[in-house]
C-alpha positions in Angstrom: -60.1 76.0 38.1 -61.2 73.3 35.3 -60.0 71.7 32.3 -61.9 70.0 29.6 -60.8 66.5 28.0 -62.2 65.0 24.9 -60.9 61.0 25.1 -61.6 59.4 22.3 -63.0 55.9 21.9 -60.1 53.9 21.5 -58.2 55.9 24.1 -58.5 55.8 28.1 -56.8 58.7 30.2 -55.2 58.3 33.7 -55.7 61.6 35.5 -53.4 62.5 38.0 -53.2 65.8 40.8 -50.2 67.2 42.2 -48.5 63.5 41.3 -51.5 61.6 43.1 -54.3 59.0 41.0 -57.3 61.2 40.8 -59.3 59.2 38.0 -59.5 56.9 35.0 -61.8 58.5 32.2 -63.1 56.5 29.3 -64.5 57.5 26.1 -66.4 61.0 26.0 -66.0 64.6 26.8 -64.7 65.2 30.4 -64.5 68.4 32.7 -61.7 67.9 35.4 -61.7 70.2 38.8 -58.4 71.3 39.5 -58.7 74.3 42.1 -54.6 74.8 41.5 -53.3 71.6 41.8 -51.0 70.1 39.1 -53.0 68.3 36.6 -50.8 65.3 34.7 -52.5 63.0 32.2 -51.2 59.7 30.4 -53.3 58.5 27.3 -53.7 55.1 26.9 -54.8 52.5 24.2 -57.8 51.5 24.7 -57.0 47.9 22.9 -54.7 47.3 25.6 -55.8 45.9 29.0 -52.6 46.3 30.8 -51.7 50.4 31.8 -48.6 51.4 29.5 -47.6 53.7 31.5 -44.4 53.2 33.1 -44.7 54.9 36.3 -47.8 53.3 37.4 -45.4 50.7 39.0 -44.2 53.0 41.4 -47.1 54.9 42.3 -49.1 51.0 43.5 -46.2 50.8 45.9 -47.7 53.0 48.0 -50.8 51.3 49.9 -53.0 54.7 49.7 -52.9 54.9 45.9 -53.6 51.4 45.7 -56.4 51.8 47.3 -57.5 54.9 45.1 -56.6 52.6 42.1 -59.0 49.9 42.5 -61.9 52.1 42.7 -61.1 52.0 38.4 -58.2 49.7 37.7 -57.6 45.8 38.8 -54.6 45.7 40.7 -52.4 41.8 40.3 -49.4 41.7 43.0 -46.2 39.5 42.4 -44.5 38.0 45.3 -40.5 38.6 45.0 -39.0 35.5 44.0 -41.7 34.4 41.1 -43.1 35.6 38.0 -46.6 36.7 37.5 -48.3 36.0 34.0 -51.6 38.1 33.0 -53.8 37.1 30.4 -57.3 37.9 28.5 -59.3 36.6 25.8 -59.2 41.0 25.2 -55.4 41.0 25.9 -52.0 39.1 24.8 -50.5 37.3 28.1 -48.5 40.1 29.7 -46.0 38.8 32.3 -44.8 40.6 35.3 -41.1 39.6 36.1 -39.1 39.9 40.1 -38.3 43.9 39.7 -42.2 44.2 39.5 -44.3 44.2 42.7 -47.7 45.6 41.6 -49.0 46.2 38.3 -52.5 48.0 37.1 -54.7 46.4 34.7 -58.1 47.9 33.2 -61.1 45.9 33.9 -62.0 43.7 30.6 -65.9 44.8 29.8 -66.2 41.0 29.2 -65.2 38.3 32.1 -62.7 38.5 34.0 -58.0 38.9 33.8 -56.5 35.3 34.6 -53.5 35.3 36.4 -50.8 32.4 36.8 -48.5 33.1 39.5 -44.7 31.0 39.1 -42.1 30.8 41.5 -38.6 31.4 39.7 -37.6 27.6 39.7 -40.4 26.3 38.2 -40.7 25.3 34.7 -43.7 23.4 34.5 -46.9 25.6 33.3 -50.3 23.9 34.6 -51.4 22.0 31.1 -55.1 24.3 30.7 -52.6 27.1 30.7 -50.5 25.7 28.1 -53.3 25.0 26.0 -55.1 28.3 26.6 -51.9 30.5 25.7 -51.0 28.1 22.6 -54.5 28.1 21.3 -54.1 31.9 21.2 -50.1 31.4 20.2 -49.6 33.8 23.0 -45.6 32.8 24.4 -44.8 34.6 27.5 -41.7 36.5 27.6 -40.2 34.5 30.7 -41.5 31.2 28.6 -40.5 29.2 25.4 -42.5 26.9 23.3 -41.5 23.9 22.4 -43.0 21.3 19.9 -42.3 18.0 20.0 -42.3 15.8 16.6 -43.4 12.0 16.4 -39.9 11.0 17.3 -38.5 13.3 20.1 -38.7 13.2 23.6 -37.8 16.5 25.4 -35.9 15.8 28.5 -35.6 18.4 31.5 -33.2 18.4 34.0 -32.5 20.5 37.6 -28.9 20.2 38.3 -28.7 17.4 36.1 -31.6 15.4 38.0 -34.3 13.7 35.3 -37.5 15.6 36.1 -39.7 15.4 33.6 -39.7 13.7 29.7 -42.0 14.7 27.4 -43.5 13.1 24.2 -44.8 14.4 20.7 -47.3 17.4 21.5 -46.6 21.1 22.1 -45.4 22.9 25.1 -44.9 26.1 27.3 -42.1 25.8 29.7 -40.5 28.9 32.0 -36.8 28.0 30.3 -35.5 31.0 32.4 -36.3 29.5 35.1 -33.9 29.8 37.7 -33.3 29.4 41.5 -30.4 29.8 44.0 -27.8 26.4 43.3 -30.3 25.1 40.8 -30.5 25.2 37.3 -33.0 23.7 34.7 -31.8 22.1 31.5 -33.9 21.1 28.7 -32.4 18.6 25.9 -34.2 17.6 23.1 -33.4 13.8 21.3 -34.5 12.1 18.7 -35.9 8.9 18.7 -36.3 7.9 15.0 -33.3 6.3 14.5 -32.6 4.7 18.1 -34.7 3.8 21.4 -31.8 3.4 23.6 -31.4 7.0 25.9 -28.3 8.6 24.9 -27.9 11.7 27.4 -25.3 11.2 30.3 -25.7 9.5 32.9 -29.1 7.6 31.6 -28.2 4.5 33.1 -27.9 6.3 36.5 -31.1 8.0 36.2 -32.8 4.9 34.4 -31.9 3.0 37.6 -33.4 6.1 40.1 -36.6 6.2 37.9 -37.3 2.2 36.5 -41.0 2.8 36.8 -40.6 5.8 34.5 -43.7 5.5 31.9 -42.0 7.0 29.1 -39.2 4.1 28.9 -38.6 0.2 30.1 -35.6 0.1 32.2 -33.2 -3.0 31.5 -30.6 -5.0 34.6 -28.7 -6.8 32.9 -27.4 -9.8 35.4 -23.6 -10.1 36.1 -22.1 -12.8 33.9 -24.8 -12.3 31.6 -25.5 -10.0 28.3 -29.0 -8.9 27.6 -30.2 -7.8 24.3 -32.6 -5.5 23.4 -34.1 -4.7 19.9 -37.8 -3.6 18.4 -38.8 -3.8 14.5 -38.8 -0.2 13.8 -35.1 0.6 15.7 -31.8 -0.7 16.1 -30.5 -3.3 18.4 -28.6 -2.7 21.9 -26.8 -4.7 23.8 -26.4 -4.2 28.0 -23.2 -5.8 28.9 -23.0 -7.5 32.6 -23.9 -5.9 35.0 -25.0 -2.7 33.9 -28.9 -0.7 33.3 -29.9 0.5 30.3 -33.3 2.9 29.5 -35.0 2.9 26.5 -38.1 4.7 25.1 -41.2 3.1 25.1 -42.5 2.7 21.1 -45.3 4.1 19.7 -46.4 0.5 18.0 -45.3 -2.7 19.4 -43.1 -4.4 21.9 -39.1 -4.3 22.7 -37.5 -7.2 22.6 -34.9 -8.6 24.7 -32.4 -11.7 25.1 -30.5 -12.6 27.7 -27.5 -15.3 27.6 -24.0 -15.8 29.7 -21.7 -13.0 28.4 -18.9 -15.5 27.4 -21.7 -17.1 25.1 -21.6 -15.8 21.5 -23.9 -17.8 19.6 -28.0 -16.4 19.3 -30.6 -18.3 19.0 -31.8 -18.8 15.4 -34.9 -17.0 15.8 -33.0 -13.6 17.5 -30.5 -14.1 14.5 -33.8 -13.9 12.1 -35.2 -10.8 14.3 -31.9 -8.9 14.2 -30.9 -9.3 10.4 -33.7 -7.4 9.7 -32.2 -4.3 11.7 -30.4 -1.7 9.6 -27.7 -1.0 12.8 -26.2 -3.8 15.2 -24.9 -1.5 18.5 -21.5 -3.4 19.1 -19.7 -5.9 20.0 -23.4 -7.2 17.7 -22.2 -7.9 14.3 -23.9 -8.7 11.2 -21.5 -11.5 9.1 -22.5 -12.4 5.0 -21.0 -15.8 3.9 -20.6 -16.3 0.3 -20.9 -20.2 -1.5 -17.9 -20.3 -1.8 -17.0 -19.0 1.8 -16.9 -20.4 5.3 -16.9 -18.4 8.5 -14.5 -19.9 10.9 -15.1 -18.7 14.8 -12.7 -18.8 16.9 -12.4 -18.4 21.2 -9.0 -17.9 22.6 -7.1 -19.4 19.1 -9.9 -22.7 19.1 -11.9 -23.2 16.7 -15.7 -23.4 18.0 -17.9 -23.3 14.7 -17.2 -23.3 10.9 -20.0 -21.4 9.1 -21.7 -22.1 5.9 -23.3 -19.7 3.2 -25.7 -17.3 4.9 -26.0 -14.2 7.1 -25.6 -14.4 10.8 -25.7 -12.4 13.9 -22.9 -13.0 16.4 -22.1 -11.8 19.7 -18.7 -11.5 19.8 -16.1 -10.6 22.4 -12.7 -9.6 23.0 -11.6 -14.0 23.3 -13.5 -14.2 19.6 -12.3 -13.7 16.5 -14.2 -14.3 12.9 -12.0 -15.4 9.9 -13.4 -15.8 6.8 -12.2 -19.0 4.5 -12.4 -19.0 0.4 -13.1 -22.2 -0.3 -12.4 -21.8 -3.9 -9.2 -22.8 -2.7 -9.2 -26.2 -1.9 -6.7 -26.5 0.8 -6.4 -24.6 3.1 -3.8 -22.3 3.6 -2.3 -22.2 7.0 -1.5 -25.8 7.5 0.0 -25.1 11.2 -3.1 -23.2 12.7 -5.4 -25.8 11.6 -3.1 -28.8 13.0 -3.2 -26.6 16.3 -7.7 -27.0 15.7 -8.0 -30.0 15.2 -5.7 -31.4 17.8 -8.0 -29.1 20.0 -10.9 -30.3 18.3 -10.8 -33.3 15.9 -14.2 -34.1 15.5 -15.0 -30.0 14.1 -11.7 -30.0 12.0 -12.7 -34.1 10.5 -16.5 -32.8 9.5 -14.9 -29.8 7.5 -11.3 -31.0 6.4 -9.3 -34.0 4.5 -5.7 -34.3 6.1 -3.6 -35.6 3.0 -0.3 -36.6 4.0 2.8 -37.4 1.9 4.8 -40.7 2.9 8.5 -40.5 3.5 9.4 -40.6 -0.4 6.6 -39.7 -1.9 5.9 -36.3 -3.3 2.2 -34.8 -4.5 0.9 -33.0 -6.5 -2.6 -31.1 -6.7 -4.2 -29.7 -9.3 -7.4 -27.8 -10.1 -9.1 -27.8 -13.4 -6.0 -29.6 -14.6 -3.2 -27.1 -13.7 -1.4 -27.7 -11.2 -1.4 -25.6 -7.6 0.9 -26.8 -5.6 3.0 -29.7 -3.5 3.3 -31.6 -0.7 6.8 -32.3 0.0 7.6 -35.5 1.7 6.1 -36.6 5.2 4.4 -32.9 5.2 0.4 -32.8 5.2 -1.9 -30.7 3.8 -6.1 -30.1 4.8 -8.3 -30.1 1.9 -12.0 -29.0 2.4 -14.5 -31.5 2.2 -16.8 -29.1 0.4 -14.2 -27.5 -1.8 -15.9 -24.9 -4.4 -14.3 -26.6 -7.6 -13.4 -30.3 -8.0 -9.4 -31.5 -7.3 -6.7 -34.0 -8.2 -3.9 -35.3 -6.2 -1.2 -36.9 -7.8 1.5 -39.4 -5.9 4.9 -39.6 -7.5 6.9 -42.2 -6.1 10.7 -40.7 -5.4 12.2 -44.2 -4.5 12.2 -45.1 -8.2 14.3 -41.4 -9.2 13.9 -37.8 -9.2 13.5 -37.3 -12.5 10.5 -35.8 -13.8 8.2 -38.0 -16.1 7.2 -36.5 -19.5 3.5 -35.7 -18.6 4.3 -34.2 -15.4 6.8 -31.7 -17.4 4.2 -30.8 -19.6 1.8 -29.8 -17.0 4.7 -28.1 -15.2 5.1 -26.2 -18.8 1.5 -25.1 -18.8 2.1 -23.3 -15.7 5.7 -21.9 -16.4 6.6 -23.2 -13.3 9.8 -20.9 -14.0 7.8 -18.1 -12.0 5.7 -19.8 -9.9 6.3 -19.1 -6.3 6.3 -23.0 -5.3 7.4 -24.5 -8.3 10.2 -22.8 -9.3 12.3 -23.7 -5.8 11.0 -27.1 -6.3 12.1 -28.3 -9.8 16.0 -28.6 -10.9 16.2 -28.1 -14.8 19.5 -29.6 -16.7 20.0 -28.0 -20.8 22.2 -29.9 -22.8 22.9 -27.9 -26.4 24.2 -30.0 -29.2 28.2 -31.3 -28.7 27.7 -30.9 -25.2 27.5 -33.6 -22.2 25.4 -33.5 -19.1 26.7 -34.5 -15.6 23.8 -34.5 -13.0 24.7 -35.3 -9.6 21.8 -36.4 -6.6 23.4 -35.8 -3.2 26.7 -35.5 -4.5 26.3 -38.8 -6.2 27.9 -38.8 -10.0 24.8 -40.0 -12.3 25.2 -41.4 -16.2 25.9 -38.3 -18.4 23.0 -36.3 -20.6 23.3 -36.3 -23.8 21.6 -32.9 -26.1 18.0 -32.3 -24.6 16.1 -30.3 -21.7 16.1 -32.8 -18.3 14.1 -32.1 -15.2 14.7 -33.2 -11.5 12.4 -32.5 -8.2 14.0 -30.6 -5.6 13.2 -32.6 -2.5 14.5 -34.6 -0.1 17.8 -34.5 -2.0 20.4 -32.1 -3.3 20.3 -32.1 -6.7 23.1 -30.2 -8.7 24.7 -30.5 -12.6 27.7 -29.5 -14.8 27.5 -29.0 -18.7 30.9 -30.3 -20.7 31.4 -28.6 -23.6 32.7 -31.8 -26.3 33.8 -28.8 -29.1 37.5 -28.0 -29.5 39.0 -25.7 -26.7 41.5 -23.1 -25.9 43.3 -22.4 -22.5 45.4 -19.7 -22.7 48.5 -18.1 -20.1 49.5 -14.6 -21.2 52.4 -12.7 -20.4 54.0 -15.4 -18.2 57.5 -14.5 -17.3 60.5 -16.8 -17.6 64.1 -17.2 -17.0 66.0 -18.9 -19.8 69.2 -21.3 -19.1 71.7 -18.1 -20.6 69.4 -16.1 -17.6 68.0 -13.9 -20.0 64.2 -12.9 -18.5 61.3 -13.3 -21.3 57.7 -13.1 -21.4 55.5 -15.7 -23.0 52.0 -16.2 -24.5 51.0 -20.1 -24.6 48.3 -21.7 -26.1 46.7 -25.3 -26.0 43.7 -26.6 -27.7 42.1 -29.8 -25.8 38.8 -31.6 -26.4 36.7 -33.4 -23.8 36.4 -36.9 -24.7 34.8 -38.3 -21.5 32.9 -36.1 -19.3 32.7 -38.0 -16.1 36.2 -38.9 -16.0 37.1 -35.2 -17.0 35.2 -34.1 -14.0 35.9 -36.7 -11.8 39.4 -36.5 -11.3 39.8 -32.6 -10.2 37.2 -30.3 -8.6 38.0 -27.9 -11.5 39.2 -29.3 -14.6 40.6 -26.1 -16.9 42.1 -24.9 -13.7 44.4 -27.9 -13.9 45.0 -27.5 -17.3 46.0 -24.4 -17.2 48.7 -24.5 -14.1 50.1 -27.4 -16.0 50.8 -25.6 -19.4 52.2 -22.7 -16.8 55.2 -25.7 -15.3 55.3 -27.0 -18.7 56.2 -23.4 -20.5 58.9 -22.7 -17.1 60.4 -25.8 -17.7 61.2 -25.9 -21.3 62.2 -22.3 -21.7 64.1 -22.4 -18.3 66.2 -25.8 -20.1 67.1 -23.7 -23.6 69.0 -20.2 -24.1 67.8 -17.6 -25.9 69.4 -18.2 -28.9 67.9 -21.9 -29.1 64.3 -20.7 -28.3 64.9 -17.8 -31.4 66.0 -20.2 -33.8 63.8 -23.3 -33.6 60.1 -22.3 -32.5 58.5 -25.2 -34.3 60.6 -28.0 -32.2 59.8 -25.9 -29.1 56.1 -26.5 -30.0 56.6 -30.0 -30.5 57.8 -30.1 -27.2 55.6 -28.4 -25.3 52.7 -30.2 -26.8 54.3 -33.5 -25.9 55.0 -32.0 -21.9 50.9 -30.7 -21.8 49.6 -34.2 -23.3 51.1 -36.2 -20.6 49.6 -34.2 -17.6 46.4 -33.8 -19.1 43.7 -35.6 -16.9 41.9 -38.5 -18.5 38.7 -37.5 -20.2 40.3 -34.7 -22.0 42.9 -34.9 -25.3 45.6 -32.3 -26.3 45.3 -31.3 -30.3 47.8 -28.9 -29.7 49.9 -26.7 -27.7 52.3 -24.0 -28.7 54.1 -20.4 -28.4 52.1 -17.5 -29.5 54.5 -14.9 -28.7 58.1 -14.7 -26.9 58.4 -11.0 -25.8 61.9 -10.0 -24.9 63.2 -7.2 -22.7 64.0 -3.6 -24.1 68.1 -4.1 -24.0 67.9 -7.4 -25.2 65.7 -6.3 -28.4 68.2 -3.2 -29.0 71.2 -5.1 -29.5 69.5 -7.8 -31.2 68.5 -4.9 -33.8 72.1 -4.1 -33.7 73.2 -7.2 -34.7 70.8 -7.5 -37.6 71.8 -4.2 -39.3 75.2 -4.8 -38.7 74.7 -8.3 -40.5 72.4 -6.3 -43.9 74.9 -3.5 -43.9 77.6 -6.2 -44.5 75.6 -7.9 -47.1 74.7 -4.6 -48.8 78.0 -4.0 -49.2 79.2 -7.3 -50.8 76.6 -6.8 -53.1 77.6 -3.4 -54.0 81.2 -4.9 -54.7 80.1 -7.3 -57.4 77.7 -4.9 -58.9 80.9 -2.8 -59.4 83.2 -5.6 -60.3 80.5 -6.6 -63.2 80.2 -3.1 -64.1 83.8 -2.6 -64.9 83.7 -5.8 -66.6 81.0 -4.8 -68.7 83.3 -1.5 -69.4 86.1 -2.8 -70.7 84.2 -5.4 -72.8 82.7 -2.8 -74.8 85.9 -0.8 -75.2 87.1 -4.0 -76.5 84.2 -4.3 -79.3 84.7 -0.6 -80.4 88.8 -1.0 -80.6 88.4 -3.6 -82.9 84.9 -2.2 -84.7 85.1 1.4 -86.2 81.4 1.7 -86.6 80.9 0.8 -83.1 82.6 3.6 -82.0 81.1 5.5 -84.7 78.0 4.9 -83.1 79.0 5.3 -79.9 79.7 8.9 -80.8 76.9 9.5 -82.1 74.9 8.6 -79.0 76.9 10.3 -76.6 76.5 13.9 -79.3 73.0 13.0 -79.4 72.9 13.1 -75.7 74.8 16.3 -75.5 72.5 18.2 -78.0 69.7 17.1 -76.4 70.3 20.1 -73.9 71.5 22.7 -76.6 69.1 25.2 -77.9 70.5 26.4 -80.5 73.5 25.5 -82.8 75.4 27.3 -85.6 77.0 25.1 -88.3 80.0 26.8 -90.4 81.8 25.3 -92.9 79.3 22.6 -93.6 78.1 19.9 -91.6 81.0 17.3 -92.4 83.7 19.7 -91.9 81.9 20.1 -88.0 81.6 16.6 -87.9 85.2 16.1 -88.7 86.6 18.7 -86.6 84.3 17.4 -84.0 85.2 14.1 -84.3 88.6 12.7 -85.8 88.0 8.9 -86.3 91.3 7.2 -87.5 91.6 3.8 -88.9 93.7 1.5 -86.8 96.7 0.7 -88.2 
């Protein structure tokens, strides 16, 4: 029993009888002797070095087909617990992992298979390797390549142990690499912007390794800060005490400083080296003072240094603080703190400040660019800067001669309507006078000579200053609805008015703490006691001597500096009863005048009467006449009349008028 097989030239074939390796044929025609056994064939590419068959694993586990196998095939082993990588310049790197023991390759026609043999926890691939696989950019599947720029480092850890840093090239690492308790971590950092290591844990690890090649390992002494900087990176600073790592540049030298911690002053020429650095690490702190600036340092509240225009580099800590100063300002502000300096330090605070003090009555003033700014109130002080931005004036006004305020000094007050100003306006008493009026101005409740009409201005210090305005026009005080018993006990209400003028203002005010007040109780006791001394009916009938007399009561209580023009009644209200029965009374008194009047109109009537009949007895015509009116009047109403007879026989039937005999 035969068979015939044609394998082509691209194409191997793994022959196989009754499950056992019988041959490997290549290209050409084949004739295979079978005498009943099972034949089983696996094609092959040819391009391929490794078999591709999958069973060809188990079959080399048996030492009998092994042996049959390497009469064609090479045969690599793999010991458990590594990885086994295969490679040819014919072949892409084919890499035999834990589950594989044995594995068949065909024989390259051209030198020979290279074999790298890893146990599972290690990473590192001997550097030909590397450079054979990446020349061929052939990764391993149990591998990873990494490529490292100009400004990384690639750091690899084993449980968290630095084993290995690597610089700008490119690499194959086993990054599945694993063993039992150990694992292997690989972290990537970029160096570009810093040189100080930034992993955790560096400082432990920088302290292990100091002789590391890749880095330059730092101690900084206790008590004592070191500082580290390079031209193309940042600076760092190592506290007290503590290690620091950094990478190594490519061009040039790191620099360091060292100097006690509590010290926070560089050296100008580490100042100059550090202000060209783009990032400070903290506490490091870059500090830009303007001309018209000063940077005041300070340690535990004291001042130590008062900084000019320029940039500077200062180390500070947590005792320090930095206060900037404008000295376009040209005293400076809080007066206390800087008493508290230069008490501490009186030399510092002399070289930088003026201390202007104001005597016990003395008050100044300082201006700027001739307006002013501000006071200094008596025995207070005030710390000008010796190099003050802009120029400035201090003016001394002497209070011993007054505290009124001089013409010029208003007028500057006016140019900075010292009405809102936050100092001024708390610091300058202002007295108006209108016209017909009289100033009083009193300094510590002292009675000064009276204002006449104008604006007067008084400073606010060291005194109390305080003023009253008298109005000199005519004025009214008034009590309303003030209710009063009369001597005949009848119970009325009164309105009272008296118009006084102010004559003498001091004396006015002078004499009571509030004058009107006075004035107006009095005309209250003088109204009660000169209604309560007349009856009703005397009040009703003579208002005009009740006036007189009122006036004369008010005018000799008034206070002195005041006169009474007059003083009278407005109104006397009586009650409801009392009004009704006076209204009685009064029609009772026109109803008996009405009818007197009605009497004599009557009386003259029938006088009148019986004159007339007395005319027409003794006149016929009259009485003619008479007739004649009275007919007229009753035809007047008559719409139509019928004459017979003729009109004088009417008229004398009408109308019989006989001749007296």
């Amino acid at each position: 029993m035969f068979k015939n097989f044609v394998v082509k030239p691209t194409e191997r074939l793994i022959v196989l009888l009754d499950g056992s390796l019988h041959t490997v044929l290549n290209a050409g025609k084949h004739t295979i002797w079978h005498w009943g056994k099972e034949i089983e064939t696996h094609k092959q590419d040819a391009t391929v070095l490794h078999v591709q068959w999958n069973g060809i694993g188990s079959l080399l586990k048996i030492a009998s087909e092994r042996k049959k196998a390497e009469k064609f095939l090479q045969i690599v082993h793999n010991p458990a617990g590594h990885n086994t990588l295969v490679w040819h310049d014919e072949m892409p790197v084919f890499t035999m992992t834990d589950n594989t023991d044995y594995w068949a390759f065909f024989r390259p026609e051209k030198g020979e298979l290279n074999t790298l043999t890893l146990a599972h926890n290690e990473y590192w691939l001997p550097e030909n390797v590397q450079e054979t696989l990446l020349l061929r950019n052939q990764v391993p599947s149990n591998c990873e390549k990494f490529v490292v720029e100009q400004h990384e480092r690639l750091l690899i850890r084993i449980n968290g142990r630095l084993q290995r840093v690597l610089g700008e090239g490119r690499y194959l690492l086993q990054s599945k690499a694993r063993a039992k308790n150990n694992e292997i971590e690989i972290e990537r950092q970029h160096t570009a912007n810093t040189m100080y290591h930034q992993w955790e844990d560096a400082q432990k690890w920088a302290k292990e390794q100091p002789e590391n090649p890749q880095w330059l390992v730092l101690e900084s002494p206790v008590g004592q800060n070191t500082l580290a900087w390079h031209q193309d990176f940042g600076a760092k600073v190592v506290a007290s005490g503590e290690h620091a790592a950094f990478w190594l540049p490519e061009n040039g030298e790191i620099e360091t400083h060292t100097q006690p911690k509590t010290e926070y002053w560089l050296p100008e020429n580490v100042q100059a080296a550090l202000l060209t650095h783009a990032t400070l690490d903290k506490p490091l702190q870059k500090y830009t003072v303007k001309a018209n600036e000063r940077l005041l340092i300070t340690e535990r509240n004291r001042l130590m240094r008062v900084l000019g225009e320029g940039d500077y580099v200062l180390l500070l800590g947590e005792e320090h603080k930095a206060l900037f100063a404008d000295t376009g300002i040209p005293v400076y502000e809080n007066t206390a703190q800087l008493a508290q300096w230069a008490a501490q330090n009186p030399e510092l605070a002399a070289a930088h400040w003026q201390r202007v003090e104001a005597g016990e009555n003395e008050l100044l003033l300082w201006s700027q660019n001739g307006k002013l700014q501000n006071l200094i109130r008596p025995k207070e002080a005030a710390w000008f800067w010796r190099e003050a931005a802009q120029p400035y004036e201090i003016q001394r006004i002497d209070l011993s001669k007054g505290l009124a305020i001089d013409t010029d000094t208003v007028k500057q007050l006016q140019n900075i309507n010292f009405g809102g100003h936050p100092v001024f306006k708390n610091a300058v008493h202002t007295v108006n006078v209108p016209e017909h009026h009289q100033g009083l101005v009193y300094i510590d409740n002292v009675q000064q000579p009276p204002l006449m009409q104008g604006r007067y201005h008084y400073w606010l210090v060291n005194q109390t200053v305080g003023s009253q305005v008298a109005d000199l026009r005519l004025q009214t005080c008034e009590v309303s609805g003030q209710e009063l018993l009369t001597e005949d006990k009848v119970t009325v209400r009164a309105n009272v008015v008296c118009n006084y003028r102010i004559t003498d203002a001091p004396k006015w005010f002078a004499q009571h703490q509030s004058p009107e007040e006075y004035l107006y109780r009095e005309l209250q006791f003088a109204i009660r006691a000169l209604i309560g001394s007349k009856s009703m009916d005397t009040l009703l009938e003579d208002k005009q001597g009740l006036d007189t007399e009122l006036t004369a009561l008010i005018r000799a209580k008034v206070p002195q500096g005041a006169e009474i023009d007059s003083a009278g009644v407005k109104d006397i209200i009586l009650p409801g009863e009392i009004r009704s029965i006076l209204t009685r009374v009064v029609e009772a008194e026109k109803s008996a005048q009405a009818n007197n009047i009605r009497r004599r109109e009557e009386t003259a009537a029938t006088r009148s009467l019986l004159n007339t009949a007395r005319v027409m007895e003794e006149n016929p015509t009259a009485l003619r006449l008479k007739e004649l009116e009275t007919l007229e009047k009753v035809t007047e109403k008559i719409d139509k009349i019928s004459v017979y007879g003729g009109l004088d026989g009417v008229l004398k039937g009408l109308i019989n008028i006989q001749q007296p005999k």
